[in-house]
C-alpha positions as CSV (number, residue, x, y, z in Angstrom):
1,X,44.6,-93.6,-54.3
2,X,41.8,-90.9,-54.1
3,X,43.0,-89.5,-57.3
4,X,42.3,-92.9,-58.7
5,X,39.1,-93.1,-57.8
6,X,38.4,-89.5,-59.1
7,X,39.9,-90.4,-62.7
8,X,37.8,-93.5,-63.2
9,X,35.0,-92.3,-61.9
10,X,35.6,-89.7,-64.5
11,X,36.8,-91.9,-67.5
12,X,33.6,-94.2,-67.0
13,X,31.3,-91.0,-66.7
14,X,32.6,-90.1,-70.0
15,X,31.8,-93.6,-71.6
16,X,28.6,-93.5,-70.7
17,X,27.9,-90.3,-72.0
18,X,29.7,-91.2,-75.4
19,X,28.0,-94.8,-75.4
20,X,24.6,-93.5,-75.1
21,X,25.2,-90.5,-77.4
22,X,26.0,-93.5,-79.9
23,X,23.1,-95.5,-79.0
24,X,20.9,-92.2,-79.7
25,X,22.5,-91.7,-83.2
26,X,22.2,-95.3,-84.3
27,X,18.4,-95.5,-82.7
28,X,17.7,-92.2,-84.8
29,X,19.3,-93.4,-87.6
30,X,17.4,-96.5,-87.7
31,X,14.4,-94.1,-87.4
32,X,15.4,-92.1,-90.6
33,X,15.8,-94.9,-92.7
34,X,12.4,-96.8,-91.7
35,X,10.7,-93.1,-92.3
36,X,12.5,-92.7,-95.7
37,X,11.1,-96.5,-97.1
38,X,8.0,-95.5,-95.8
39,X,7.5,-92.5,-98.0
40,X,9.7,-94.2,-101.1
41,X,6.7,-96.8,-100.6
42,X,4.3,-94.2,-100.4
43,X,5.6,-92.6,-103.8
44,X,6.9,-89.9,-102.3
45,X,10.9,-90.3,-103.6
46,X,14.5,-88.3,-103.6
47,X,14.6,-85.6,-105.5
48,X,17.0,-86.2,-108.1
49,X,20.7,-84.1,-107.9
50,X,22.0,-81.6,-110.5
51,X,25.0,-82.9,-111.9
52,X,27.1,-79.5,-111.2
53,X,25.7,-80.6,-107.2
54,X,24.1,-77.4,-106.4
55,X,21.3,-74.6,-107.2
56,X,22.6,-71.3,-109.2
């Protein structure tokens, strides 16, 4: 039964790491996106892409 224990304790250790990893990305990208319509808003815009999708 001790080995139990140990596993779950482990298992539920490594969901909390992975929820609140996911709860940090969604926060920053939530972040990200308010930044980005603040400058759009601003003026400040994408630059636009090259077709061939990079710089020679």
């Amino acid at each position: 039964m001790t080995h139990f224990l140990y596993i779950s304790a482990s298992y539920g250790i490594a969901l909390l790491g992975l929820g609140g990893l996911a709860a940090w990305l969604l926060a920053d990208y939530a972040q990200q996106r308010r930044a980005l319509t603040e400058l759009e808003a601003r003026g400040i815009g994408r630059r636009p892409t090259s077709v061939g999708g990079g710089e020679a």
